[in-house]
SELUMFI-125999 format. One line per 8 residues: their letters; for each residue y negated, z negated, x negated of N, C-alpha, C. Coordinates in steps of 0.2 Angstrom, whole numbers. Each point is the difference from the previous one (the first is absolute). Last residue first. Example, Ala and Ser with C-alpha at 12.3 -4.5 7.8 and 13.67 -1.06 7.14 Angstrom:
% SELUMFI-125999
sa	11,-35,-64,-6,-1,-4,-5,-3,4 | 28,0,-2,-6,0,4,-6,0,-4;
//
This chain:
% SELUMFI-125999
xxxxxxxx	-111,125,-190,4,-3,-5,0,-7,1 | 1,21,14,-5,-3,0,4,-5,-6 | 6,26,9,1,-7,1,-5,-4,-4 | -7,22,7,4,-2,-4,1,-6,1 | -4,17,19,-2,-5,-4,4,-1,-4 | 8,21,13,-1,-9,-1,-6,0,-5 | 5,25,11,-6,-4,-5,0,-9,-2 | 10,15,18,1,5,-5,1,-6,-7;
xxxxxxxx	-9,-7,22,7,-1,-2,4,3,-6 | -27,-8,5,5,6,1,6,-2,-3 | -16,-17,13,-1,3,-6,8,6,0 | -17,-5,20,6,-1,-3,1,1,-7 | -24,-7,18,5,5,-4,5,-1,-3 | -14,-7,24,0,-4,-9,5,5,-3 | -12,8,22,5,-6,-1,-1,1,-11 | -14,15,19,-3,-6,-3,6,-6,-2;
xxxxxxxx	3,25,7,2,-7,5,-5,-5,0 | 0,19,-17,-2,1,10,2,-5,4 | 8,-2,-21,-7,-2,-1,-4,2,4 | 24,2,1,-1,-8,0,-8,1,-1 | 9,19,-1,3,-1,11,-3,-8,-1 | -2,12,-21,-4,2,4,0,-3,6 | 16,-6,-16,-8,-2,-2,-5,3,4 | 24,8,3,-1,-7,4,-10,-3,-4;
xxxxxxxx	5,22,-6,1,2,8,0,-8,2 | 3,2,-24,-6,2,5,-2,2,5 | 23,-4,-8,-5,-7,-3,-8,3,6 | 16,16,4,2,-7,1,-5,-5,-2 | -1,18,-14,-1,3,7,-1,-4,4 | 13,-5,-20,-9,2,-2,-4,-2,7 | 25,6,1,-3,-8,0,-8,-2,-1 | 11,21,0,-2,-1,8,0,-8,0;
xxxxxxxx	1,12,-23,-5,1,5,-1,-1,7 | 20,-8,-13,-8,-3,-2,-6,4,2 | 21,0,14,-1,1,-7,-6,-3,1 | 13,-3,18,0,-6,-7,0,6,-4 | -5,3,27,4,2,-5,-1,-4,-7 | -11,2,23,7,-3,3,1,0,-9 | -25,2,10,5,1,-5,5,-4,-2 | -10,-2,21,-4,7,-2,4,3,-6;
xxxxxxxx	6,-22,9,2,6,5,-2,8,-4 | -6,-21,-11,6,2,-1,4,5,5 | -23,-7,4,2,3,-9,6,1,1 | -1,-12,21,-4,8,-1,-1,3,-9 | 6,-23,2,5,4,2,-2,7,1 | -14,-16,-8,6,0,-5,6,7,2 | -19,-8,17,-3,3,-9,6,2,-1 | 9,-16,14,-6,6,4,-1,8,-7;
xxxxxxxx	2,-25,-7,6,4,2,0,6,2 | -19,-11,0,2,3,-8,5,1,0 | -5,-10,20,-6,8,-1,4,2,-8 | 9,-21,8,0,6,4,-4,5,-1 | -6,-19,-11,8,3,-4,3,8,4 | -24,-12,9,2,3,-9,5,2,-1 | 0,-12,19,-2,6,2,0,4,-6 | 7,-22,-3,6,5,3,-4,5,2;
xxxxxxxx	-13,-15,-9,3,2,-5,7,4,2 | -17,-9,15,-5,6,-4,6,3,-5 | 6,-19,14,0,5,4,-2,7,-5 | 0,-21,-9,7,3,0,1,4,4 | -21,-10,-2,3,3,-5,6,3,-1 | -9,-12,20,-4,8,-1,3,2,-5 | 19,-16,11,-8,-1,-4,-3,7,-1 | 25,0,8,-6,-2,6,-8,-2,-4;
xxxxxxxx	19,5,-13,1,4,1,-4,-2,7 | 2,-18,-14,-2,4,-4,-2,7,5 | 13,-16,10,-7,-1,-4,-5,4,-2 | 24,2,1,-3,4,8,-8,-3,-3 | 11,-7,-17,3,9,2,-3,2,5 | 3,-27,-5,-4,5,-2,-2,9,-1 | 16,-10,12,-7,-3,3,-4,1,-5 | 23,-1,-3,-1,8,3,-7,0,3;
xxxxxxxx	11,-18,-10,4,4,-8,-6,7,5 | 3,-21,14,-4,0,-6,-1,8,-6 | 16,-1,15,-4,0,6,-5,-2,-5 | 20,-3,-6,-1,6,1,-7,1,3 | 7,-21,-8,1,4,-5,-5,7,3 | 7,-17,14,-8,0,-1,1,5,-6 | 21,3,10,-7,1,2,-7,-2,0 | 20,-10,-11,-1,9,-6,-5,2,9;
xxxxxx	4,-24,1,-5,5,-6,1,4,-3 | 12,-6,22,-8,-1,-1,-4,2,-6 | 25,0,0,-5,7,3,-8,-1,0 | 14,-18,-10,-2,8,-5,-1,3,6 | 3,-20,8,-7,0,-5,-1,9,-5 | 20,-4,16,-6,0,4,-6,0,-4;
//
């Protein structure tokens, strides 16, 4: 009886901050971002289905534009990691 009660405060804690989050303006603004840059993401990838490096090129600059007509925050290129950090 003690363990159901507390694996349901467990669960019912563990999932409060998530909807929280997802009800606050912030968290409202920060799924409407991901959706649109998704959005973005996939129309590039519709327009250029293909992995050469010129329809990756093409791809890169097709989402920099869909992201800076949008006004959303830029990706950094997949092509191109960062170097690791020391």
């Amino acid at each position: 009886m003690i363990r159901r009660a507390a694996l349901a405060a467990f669960l019912v804690a563990s999932t409060i901050p998530g909807a929280a989050m997802a009800v606050s303006p912030y968290g409202q603004q920060m799924m409407h971002t991901w959706g649109s840059t998704d959005r973005c993401a996939a129309a590039a990838q519709k327009a250029f289905p293909d992995y050469t490096p010129e329809s990756n090129a093409k791809r890169d600059a097709n989402m920099k534009q869909c992201l800076s007509g949008a006004n959303l925050p830029p990706r950094s290129d997949l092509d191109h990691p960062a170097p690791p950090k020391p």
